[in-house]
N, C-alpha and C positions, 0 to 999 in steps of 0.2 A: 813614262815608265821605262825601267833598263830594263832590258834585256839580258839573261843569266845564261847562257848559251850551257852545251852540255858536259864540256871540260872544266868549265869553272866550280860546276854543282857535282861532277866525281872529284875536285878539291874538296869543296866544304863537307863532304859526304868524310874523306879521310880526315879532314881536320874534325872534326869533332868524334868520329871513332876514333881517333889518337888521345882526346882531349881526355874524352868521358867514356869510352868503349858502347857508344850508341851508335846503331845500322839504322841510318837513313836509308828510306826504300827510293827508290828511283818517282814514285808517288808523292812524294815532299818536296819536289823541285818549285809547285807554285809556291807552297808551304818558308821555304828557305829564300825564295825571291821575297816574297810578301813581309817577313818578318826583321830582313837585313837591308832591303832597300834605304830605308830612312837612317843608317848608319853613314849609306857611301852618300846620300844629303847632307849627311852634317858633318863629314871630312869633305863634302864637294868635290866626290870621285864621282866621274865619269863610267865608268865598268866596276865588275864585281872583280876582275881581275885585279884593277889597282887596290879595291880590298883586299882583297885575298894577299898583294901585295906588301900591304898596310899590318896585314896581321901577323908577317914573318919575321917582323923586328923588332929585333930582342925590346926594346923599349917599348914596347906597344901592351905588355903584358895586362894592363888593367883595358883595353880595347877586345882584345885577345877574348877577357873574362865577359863582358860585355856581349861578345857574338855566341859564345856559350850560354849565357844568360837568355838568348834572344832565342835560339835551338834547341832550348829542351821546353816539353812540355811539362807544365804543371796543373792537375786537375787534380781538385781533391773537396771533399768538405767533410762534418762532424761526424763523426760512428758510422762511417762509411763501412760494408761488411761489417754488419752489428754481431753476427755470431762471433768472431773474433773478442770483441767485449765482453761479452758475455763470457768469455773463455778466460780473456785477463782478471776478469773480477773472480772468479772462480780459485784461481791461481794465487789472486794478492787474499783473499779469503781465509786460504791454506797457509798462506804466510803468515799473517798474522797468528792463526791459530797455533803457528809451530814456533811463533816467536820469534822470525824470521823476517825481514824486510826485501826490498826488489827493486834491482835494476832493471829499466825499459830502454831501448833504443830503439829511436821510428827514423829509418837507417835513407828512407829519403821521405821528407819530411815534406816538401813542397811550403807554400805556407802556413800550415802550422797547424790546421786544424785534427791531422793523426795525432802529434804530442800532444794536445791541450785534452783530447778527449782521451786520451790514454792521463793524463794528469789529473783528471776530473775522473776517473775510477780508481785511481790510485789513490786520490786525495779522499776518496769516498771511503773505501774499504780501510786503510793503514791509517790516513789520520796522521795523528801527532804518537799516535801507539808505537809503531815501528816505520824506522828507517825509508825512506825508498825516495828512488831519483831515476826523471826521464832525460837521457838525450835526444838532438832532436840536430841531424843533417842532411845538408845537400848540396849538391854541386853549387847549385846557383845564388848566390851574393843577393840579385836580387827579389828572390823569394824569403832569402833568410830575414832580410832586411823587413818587408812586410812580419813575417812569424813573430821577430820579436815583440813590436805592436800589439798584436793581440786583436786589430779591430777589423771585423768583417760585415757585411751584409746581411740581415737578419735571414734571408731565404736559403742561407748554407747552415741555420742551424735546425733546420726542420725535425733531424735525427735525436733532437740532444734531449736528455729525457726532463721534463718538464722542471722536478726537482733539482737538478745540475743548473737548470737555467737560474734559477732562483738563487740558487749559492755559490755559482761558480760567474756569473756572466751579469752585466750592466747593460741595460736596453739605452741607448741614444736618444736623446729630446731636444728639441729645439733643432739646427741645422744638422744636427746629428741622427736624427729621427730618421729610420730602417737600417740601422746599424745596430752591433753589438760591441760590446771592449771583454775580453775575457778579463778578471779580477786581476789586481797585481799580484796578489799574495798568489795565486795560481802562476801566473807569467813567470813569476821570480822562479819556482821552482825546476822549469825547464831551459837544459840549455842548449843553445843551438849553438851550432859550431860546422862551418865549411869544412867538408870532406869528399873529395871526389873516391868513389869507393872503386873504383878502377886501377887504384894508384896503394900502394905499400900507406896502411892504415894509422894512424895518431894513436899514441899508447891512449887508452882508454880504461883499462881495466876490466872485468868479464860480467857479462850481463844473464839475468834470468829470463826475458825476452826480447826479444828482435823480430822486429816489423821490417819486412822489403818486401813490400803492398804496388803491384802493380805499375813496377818499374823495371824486371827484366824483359818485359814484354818486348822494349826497347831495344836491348842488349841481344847479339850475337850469340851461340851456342857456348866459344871461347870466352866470352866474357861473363856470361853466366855462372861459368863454371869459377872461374877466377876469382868473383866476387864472392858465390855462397862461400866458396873457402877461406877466402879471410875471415867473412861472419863467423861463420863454424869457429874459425880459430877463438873469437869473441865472445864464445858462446860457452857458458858453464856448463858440466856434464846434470845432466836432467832438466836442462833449458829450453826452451820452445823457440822456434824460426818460425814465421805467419808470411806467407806468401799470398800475393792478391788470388780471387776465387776461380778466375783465369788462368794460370800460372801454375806450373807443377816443377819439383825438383826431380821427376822422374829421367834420367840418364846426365842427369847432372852433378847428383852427387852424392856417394855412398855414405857418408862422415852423418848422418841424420838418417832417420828414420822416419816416416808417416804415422801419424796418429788419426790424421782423418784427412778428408780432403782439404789443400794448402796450410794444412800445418803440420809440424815436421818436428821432432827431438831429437836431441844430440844424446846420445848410451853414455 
């Protein structure tokens, strides 16, 4: 085993809040050893340093993505905070009824099961009646890379409500069996797209809601702040922001309002 002594882990601590604007706790040193070890294996570095080395040049950029990929966590599965859903269906409901259709954006997406299940009430409620479209981002390359896919482990769909299953989702047989494949025709509809939301944001155009579910947790007080204000800027006036159940924009950001607990409108 290498050894990560304590200078090299207040680098990776900066490199990654420079990357992605996440505070590693000084708690995450097993965490960041355990996760990047098998990197400086497969460069056949000796120290974390000649990593940390490895990651300064300029050429090294898809390496660089690689150790970001490797540091952030991704935890997530179907209708996770179901009250939330129930909130979007409610929402796309009203839309339809006003003739109106709806932009979603599940602003970190992990692999994919917030957009699919956000797609799977959307595809429920609007139909082919009216318009609507989810994006689906995140830092890391490779979680987006699973989301595209579509195919998970049946014990992540525990949430998904019986009928979704049946018309949104294909059960695995044969070598496939305890798996699920979300449908094409649902897959097509969302898109996922790399964004680090720390960083000056990809024209997008402006949404009716925004999901950032249990990912400033992560983030710094300054970084929190920085991000809801882009979203806000993303955010059409009578739009909704859904923060994890954890999470409050309380002294973070005037641009929004509370409607209940973790979810927030823009005036």
């Amino acid at each position: 085993m290498i050894e990560l002594g304590d200078q090299e882990f207040a680098r990776f601590q900066a490199f990654i809040y420079e990357a992605a604007g996440i505070s590693l706790s000084d708690s995450k040193k097993v965490l960041v050893s355990g996760r990047l070890e098998k990197r400086l294996r497969h460069h056949r570095l000796g120290s974390y340093g000649d990593y940390l080395q490895l990651l300064s040049q300029p050429a090294q950029a898809a390496e660089r993505q690689i150790a970001i990929d490797q540091l952030t966590t991704n935890e997530t599965y179907f209708f996770r905070e179901p009250r939330h859903f129930e909130l979007l269906r409610d929402w796309a409901l009203a839309a339809r009824t006003a003739g109106r259709g709806l932009r979603v954006w599940s602003a970190a997406c992990s692999t994919g099961e917030e957009a699919y299940s956000i797609a799977m009430v959307l595809a429920d409620c609007l139909g082919e009646t009216r318009p609507w479209e989810v994006v689906a981002s995140d830092i890391s390359s490779r979680v987006l890379q699973r989301a595209r896919f579509g195919h998970y482990p049946v014990e992540r769909t525990t949430n998904v409500p019986p009928d979704y299953l049946q018309r949104f989702c294909l059960r695995g047989t044969g070598e496939q069996t305890g798996t699920l494949l979300v449908q094409r025709s649902l897959r097509q509809r969302v898109q996922f797209t790399q964004i680090n939301l720390d960083k000056t944001l990809p024209p997008q155009g402006a949404f009716d809601v925004i999901f950032l579910r249990n990912v400033m947790i992560y983030f710094s007080t300054d970084t929190k702040r920085r991000v809801v204000s882009r979203l806000v800027g993303q955010l059409k006036p009578g739009g909704h922001l859904m923060v994890g159940h954890s999470e409050t924009l309380n002294d973070i950001s005037n641009q929004v309002r509370p409607v209940m607990p973790s979810v927030y409108s823009k005036p």
